[in-house]
N, C-alpha and C positions, 0 to 999 in steps of 0.2 A: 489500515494504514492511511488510505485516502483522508479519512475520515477525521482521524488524529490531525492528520497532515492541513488539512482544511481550519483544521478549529485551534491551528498552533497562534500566537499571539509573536507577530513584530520584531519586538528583544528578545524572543526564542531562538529564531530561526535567522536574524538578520544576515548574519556571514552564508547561509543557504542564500540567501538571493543574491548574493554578489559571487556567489560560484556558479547558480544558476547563469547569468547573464556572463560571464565568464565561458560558458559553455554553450551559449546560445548567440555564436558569432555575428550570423547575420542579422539579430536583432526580431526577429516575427514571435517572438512568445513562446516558439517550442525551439526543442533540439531535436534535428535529423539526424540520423546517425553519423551523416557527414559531418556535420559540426561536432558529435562527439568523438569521432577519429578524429577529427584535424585538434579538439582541444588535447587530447591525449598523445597525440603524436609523439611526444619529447620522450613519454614513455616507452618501453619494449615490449607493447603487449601485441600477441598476433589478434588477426583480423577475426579469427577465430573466439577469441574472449571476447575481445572488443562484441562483438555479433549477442554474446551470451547477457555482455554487464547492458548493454543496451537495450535486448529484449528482457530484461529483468523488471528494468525499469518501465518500459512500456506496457501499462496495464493492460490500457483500454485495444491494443495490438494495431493501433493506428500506422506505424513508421515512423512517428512523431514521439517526444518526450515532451507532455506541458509542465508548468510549473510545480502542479501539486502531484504528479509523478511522481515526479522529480525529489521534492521533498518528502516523499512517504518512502522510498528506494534509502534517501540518504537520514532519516531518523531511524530506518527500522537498521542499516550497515553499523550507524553513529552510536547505535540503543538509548539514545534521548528518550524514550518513553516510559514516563513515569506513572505511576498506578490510577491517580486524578484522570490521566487522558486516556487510560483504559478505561475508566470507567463512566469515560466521556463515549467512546465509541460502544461500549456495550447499548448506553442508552440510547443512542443513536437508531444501531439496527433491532432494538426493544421499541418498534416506531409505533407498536399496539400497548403499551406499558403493562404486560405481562408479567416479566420478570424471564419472564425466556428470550433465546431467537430462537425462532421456528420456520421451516420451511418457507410458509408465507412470509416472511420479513425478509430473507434471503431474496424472493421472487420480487419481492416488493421494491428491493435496492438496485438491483440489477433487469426493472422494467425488459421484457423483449431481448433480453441478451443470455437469460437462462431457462433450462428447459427443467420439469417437475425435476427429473432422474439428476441431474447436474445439481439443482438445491440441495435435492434428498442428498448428495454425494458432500456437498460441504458438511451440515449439517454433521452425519455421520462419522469426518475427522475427527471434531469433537466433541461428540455426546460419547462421553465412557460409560455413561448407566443406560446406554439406548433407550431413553424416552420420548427421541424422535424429537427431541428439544435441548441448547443450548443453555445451562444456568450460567449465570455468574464466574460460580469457580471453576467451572469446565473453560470460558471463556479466559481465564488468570493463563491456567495449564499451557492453554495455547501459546502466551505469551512468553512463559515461563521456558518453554521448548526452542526459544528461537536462539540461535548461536550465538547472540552478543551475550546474552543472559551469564 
């Protein structure tokens, strides 16, 4: 979703950036969760959701929300994601032009933040034919599973 979210175009996404900064009161780039309670306030949500829709959005588990967070949270909620930018991000993590993701591409994306057993672990969501490798249509499936679908 980063991914997509990164490679989204301008007139895509423009009302995202004006909810972004909307939500990012005091102005520094991210949202704290304080600025996302205080933008939500008007609503009835307990501090308890609040906690959930916030670490939702916080990939990287900073305590911060940055922009393309932000944006990959609210296109995957929105399902703005159309098949072109699926198949923007497949090539993407295909950064050896295989035709697969493979273990190493997974390691490869997430430098020092993932361990072999954790790749092997994504990886394995979606390989249905366990060949220790991601194709294409495996990667659709994925997308196909998500609740706005």
């Amino acid at each position: 979703l980063k991914i997509i979210a990164h490679k989204s175009k301008p007139e895509e996404i423009g009302s995202l950036r004006r909810a972004f900064d909307t939500f990012d009161i005091d102005k520094d780039g991210t949202i704290s969760f304080v600025d996302f309670q205080d933008a939500l306030s008007y609503h009835d949500y307990s501090k308890d959701q609040l906690e959930r829709m916030f670490s939702g959005m916080d990939i990287d588990n900073t305590g911060q929300v940055n922009y393309t967070e932000f944006l990959a949270a609210t296109i995957e909620a929105e399902g703005f994601i159309e098949e072109g930018r699926i198949a923007e991000a497949f090539d993407n993590l295909d950064s050896d032009d295989t035709g697969y993701i493979t273990m190493k591409n997974v390691k490869d994306l997430f430098i020092g933040e993932l361990s072999a057993e954790e790749a092997k672990r994504i990886i394995a969501e979606v390989d249905i034919d366990q060949d220790n490798r991601i194709d294409y249509e495996e990667f659709l499936l994925l997308w196909d599973q998500l609740p706005y679908q």
